[in-house]
Backbone as XML, in Angstrom:
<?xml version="1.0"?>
<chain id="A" units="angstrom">
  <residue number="1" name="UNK">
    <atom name="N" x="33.637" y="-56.766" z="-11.398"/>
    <atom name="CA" x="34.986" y="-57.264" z="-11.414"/>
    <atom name="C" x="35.948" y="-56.073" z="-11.531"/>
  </residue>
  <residue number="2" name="UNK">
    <atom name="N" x="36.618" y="-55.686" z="-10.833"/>
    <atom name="CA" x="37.821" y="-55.096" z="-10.881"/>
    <atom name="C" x="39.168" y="-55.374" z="-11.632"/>
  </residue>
  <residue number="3" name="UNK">
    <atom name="N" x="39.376" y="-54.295" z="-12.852"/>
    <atom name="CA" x="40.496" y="-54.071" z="-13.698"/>
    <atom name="C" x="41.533" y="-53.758" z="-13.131"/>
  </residue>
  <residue number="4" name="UNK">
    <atom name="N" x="43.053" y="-53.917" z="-13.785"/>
    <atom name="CA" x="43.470" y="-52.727" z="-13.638"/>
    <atom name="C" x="44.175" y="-52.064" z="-14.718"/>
  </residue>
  <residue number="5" name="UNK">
    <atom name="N" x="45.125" y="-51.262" z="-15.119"/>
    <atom name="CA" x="45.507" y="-50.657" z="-16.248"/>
    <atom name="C" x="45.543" y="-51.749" z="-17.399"/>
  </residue>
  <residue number="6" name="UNK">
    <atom name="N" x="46.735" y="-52.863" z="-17.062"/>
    <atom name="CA" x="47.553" y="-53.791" z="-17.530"/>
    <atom name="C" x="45.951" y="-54.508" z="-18.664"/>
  </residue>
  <residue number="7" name="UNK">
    <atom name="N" x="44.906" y="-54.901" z="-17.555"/>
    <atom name="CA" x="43.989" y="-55.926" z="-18.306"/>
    <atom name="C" x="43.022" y="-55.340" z="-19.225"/>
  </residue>
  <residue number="8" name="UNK">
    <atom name="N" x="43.295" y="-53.500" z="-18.911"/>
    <atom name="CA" x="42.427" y="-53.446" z="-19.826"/>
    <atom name="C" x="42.873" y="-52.833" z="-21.643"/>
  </residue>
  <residue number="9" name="UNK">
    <atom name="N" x="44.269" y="-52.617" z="-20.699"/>
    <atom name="CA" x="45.398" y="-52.497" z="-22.194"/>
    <atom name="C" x="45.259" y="-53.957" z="-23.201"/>
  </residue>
  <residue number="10" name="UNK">
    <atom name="N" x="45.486" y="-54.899" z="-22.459"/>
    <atom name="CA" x="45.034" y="-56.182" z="-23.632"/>
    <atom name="C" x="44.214" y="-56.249" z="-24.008"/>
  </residue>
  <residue number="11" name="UNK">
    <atom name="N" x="42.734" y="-55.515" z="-23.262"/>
    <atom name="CA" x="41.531" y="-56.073" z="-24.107"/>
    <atom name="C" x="41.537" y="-55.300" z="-24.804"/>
  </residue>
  <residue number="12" name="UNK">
    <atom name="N" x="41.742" y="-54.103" z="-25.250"/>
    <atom name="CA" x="42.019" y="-52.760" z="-25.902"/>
    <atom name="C" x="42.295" y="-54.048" z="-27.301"/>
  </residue>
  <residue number="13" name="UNK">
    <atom name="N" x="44.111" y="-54.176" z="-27.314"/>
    <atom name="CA" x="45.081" y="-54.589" z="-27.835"/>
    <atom name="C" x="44.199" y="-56.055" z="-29.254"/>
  </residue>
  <residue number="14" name="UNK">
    <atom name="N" x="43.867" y="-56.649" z="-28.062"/>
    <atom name="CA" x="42.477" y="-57.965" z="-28.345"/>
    <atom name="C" x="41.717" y="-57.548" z="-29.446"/>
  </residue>
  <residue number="15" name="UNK">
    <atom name="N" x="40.996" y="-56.346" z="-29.139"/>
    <atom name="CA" x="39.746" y="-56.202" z="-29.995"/>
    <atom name="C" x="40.218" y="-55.272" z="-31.023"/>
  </residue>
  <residue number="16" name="UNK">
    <atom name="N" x="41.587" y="-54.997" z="-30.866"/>
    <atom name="CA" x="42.135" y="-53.901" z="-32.073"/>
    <atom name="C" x="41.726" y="-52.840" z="-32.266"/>
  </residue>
  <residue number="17" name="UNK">
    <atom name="N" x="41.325" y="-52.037" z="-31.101"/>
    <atom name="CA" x="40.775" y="-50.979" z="-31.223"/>
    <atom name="C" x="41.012" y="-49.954" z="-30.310"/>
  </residue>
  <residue number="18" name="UNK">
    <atom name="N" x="41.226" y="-48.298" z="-30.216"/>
    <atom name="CA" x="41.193" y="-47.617" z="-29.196"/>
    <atom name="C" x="42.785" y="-47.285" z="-28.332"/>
  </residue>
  <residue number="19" name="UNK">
    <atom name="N" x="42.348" y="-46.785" z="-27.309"/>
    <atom name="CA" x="44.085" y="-46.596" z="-27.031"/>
    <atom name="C" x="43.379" y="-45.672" z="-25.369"/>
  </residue>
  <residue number="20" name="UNK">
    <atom name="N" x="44.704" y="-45.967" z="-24.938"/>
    <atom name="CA" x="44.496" y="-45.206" z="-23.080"/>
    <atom name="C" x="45.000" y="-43.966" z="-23.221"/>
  </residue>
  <residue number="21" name="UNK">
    <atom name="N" x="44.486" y="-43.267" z="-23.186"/>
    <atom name="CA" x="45.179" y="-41.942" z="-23.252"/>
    <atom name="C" x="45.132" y="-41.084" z="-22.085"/>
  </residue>
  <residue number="22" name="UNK">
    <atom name="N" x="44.987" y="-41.805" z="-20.959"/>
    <atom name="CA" x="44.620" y="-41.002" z="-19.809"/>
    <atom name="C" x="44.568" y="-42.109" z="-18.814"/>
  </residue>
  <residue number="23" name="UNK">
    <atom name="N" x="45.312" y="-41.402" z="-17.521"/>
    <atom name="CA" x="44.487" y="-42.327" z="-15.996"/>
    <atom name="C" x="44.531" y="-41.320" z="-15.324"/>
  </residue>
  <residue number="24" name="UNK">
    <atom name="N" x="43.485" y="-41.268" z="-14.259"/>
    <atom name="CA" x="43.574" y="-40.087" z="-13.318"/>
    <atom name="C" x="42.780" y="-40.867" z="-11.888"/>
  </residue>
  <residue number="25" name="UNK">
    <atom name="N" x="43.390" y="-40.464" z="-10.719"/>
    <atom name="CA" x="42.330" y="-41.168" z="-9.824"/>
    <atom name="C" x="41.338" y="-40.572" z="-9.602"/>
  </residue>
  <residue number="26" name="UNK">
    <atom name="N" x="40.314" y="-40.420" z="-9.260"/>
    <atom name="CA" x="39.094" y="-39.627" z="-8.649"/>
    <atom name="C" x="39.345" y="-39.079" z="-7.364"/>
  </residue>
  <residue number="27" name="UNK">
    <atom name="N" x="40.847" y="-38.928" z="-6.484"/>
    <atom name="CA" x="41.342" y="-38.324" z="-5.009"/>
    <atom name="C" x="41.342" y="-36.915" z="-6.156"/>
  </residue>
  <residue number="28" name="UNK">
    <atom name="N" x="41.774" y="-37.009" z="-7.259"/>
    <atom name="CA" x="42.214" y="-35.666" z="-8.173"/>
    <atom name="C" x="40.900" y="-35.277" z="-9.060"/>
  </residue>
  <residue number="29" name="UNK">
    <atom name="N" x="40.748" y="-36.313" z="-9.802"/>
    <atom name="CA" x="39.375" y="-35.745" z="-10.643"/>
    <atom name="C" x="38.384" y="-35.452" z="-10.141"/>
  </residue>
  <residue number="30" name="UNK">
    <atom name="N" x="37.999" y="-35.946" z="-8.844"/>
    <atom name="CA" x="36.243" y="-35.581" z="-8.401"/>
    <atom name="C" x="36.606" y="-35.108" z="-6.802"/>
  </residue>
  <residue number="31" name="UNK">
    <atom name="N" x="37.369" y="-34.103" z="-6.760"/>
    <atom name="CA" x="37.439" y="-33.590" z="-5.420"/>
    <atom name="C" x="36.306" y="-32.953" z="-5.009"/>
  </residue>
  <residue number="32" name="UNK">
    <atom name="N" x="36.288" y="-32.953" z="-3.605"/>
    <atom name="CA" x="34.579" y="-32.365" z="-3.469"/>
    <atom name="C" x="35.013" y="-31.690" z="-2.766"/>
  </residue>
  <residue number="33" name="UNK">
    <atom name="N" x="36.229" y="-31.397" z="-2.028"/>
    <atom name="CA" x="36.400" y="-30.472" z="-1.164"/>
    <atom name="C" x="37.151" y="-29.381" z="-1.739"/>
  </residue>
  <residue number="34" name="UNK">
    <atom name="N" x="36.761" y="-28.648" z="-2.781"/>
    <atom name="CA" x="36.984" y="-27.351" z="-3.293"/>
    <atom name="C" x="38.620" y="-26.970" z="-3.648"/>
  </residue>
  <residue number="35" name="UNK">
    <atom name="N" x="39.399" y="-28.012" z="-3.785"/>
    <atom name="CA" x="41.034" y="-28.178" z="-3.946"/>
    <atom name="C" x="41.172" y="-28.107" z="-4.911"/>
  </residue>
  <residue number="36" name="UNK">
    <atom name="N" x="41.535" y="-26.808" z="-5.480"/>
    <atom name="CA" x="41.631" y="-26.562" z="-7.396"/>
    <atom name="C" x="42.773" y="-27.370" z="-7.727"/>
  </residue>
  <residue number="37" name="UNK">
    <atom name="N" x="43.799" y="-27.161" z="-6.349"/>
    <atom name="CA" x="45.168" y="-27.761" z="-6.816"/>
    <atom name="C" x="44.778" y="-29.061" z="-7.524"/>
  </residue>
  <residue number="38" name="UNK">
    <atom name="N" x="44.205" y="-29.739" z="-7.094"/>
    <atom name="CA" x="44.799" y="-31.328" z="-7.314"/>
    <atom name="C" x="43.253" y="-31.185" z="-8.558"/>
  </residue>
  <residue number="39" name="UNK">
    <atom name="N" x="41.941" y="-30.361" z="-8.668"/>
    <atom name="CA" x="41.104" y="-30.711" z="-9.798"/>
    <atom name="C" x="42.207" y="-29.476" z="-11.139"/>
  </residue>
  <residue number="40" name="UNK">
    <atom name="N" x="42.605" y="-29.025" z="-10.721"/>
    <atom name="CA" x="44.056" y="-28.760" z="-11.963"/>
    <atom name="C" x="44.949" y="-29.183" z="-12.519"/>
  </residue>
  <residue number="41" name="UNK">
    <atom name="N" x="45.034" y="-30.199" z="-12.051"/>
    <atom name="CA" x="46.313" y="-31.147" z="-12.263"/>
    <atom name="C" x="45.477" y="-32.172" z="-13.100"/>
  </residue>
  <residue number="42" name="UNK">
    <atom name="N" x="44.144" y="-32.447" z="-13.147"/>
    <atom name="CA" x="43.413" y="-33.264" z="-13.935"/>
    <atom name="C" x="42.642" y="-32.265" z="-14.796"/>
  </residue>
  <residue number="43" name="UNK">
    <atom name="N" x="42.315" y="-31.051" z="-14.637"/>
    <atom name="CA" x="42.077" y="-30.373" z="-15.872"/>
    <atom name="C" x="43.439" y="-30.307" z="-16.848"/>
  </residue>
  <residue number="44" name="UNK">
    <atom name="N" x="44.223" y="-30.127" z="-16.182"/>
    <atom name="CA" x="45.194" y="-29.768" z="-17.451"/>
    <atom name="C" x="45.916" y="-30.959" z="-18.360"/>
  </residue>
  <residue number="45" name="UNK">
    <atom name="N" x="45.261" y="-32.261" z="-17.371"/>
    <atom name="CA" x="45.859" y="-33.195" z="-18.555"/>
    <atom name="C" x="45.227" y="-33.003" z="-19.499"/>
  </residue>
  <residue number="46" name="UNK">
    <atom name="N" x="43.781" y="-32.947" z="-18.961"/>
    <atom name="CA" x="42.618" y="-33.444" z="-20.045"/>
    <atom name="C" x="42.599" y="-32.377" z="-21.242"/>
  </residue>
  <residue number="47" name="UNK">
    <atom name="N" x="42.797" y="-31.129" z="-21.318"/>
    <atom name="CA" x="42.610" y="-29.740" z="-21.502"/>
    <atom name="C" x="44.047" y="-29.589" z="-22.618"/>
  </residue>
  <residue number="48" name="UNK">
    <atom name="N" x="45.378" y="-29.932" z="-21.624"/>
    <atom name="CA" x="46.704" y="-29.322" z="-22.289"/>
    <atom name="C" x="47.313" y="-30.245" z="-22.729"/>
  </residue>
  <residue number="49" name="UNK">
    <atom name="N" x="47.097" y="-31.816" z="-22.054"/>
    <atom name="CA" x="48.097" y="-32.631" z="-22.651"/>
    <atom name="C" x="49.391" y="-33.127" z="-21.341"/>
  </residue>
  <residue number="50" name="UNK">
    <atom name="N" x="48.983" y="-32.384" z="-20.246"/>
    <atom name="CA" x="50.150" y="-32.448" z="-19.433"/>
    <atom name="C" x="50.414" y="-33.313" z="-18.676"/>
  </residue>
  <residue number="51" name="UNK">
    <atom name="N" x="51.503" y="-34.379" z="-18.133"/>
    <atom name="CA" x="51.285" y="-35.406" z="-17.661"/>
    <atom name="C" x="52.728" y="-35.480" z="-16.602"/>
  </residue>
  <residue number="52" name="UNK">
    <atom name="N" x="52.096" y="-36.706" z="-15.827"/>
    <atom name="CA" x="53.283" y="-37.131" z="-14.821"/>
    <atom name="C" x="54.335" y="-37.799" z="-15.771"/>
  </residue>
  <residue number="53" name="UNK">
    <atom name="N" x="55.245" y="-38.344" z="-14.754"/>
    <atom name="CA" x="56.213" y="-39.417" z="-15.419"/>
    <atom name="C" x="55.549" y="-40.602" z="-15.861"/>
  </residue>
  <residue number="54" name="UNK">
    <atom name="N" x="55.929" y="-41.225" z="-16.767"/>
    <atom name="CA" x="55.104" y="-42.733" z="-17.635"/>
    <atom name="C" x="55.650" y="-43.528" z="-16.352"/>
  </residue>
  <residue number="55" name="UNK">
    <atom name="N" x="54.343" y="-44.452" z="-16.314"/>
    <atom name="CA" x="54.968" y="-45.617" z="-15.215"/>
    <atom name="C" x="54.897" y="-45.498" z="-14.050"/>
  </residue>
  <residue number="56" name="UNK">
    <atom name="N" x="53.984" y="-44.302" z="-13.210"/>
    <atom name="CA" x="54.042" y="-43.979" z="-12.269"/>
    <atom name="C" x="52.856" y="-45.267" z="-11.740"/>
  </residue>
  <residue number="57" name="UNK">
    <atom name="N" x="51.916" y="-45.415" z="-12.917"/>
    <atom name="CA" x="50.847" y="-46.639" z="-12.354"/>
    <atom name="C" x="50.916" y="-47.422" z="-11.599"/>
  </residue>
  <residue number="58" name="UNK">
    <atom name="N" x="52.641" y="-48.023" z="-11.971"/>
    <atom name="CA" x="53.185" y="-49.321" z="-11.403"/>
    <atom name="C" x="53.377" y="-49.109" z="-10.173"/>
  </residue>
  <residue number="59" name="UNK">
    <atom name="N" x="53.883" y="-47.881" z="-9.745"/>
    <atom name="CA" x="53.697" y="-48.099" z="-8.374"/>
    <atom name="C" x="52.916" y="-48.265" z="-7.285"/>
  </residue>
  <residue number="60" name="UNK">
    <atom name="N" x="52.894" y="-48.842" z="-6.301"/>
    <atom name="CA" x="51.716" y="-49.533" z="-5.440"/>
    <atom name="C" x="50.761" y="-48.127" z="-4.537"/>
  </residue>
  <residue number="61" name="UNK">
    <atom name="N" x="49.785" y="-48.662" z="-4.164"/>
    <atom name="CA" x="48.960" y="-47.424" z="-3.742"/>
    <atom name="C" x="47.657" y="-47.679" z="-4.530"/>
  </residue>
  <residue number="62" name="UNK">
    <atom name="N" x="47.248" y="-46.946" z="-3.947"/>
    <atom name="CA" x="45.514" y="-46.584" z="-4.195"/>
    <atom name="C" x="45.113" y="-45.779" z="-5.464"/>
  </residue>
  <residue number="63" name="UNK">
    <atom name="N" x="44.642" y="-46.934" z="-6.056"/>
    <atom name="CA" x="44.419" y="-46.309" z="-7.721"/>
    <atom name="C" x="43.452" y="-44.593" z="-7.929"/>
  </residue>
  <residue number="64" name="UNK">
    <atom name="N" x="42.522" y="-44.715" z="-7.071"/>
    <atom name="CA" x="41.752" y="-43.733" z="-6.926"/>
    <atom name="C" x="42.756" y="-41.838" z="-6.047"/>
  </residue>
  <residue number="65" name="UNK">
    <atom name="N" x="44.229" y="-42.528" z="-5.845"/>
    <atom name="CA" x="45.090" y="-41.353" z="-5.564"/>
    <atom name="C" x="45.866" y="-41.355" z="-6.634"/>
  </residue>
  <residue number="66" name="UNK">
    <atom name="N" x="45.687" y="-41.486" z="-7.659"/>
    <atom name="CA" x="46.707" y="-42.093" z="-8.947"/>
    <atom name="C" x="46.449" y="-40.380" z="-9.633"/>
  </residue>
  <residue number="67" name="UNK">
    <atom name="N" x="48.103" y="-39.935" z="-9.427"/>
    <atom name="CA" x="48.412" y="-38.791" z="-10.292"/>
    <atom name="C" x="48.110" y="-38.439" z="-11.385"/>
  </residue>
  <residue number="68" name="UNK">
    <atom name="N" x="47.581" y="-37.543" z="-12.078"/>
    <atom name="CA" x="47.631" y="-37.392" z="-13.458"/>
    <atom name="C" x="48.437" y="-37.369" z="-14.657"/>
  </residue>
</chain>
């Protein structure tokens, strides 16, 4: 079954536990074609803390191109 941010923030919320501290698509996290640019932009969230604008989720598109 396919999530998406929203359903799995409630079940989070539900079971009282935990928190999202991250989305990244896999076009950025699991590049295979040797593009530091875009596997940098997902190291450095994970690493520094660094992030896009909040809310960028909402916009439509392909979760798996979803900015860091």
């Amino acid at each position: 079954m396919r999530k998406n941010a929203g359903d799995i923030r409630s079940q989070i919320c539900r079971a009282g536990q935990g928190r999202i501290a991250s989305l990244i698509g896999r076009y950025y996290a699991m590049d295979r074609d040797n593009r530091w640019d875009r596997v940098e932009q997902a190291y450095d969230l994970l690493t520094l803390g660094q992030r896009r604008i909040p809310g960028r989720y909402r916009r439509r598109g392909s979760a798996g191109r979803l900015r860091p």
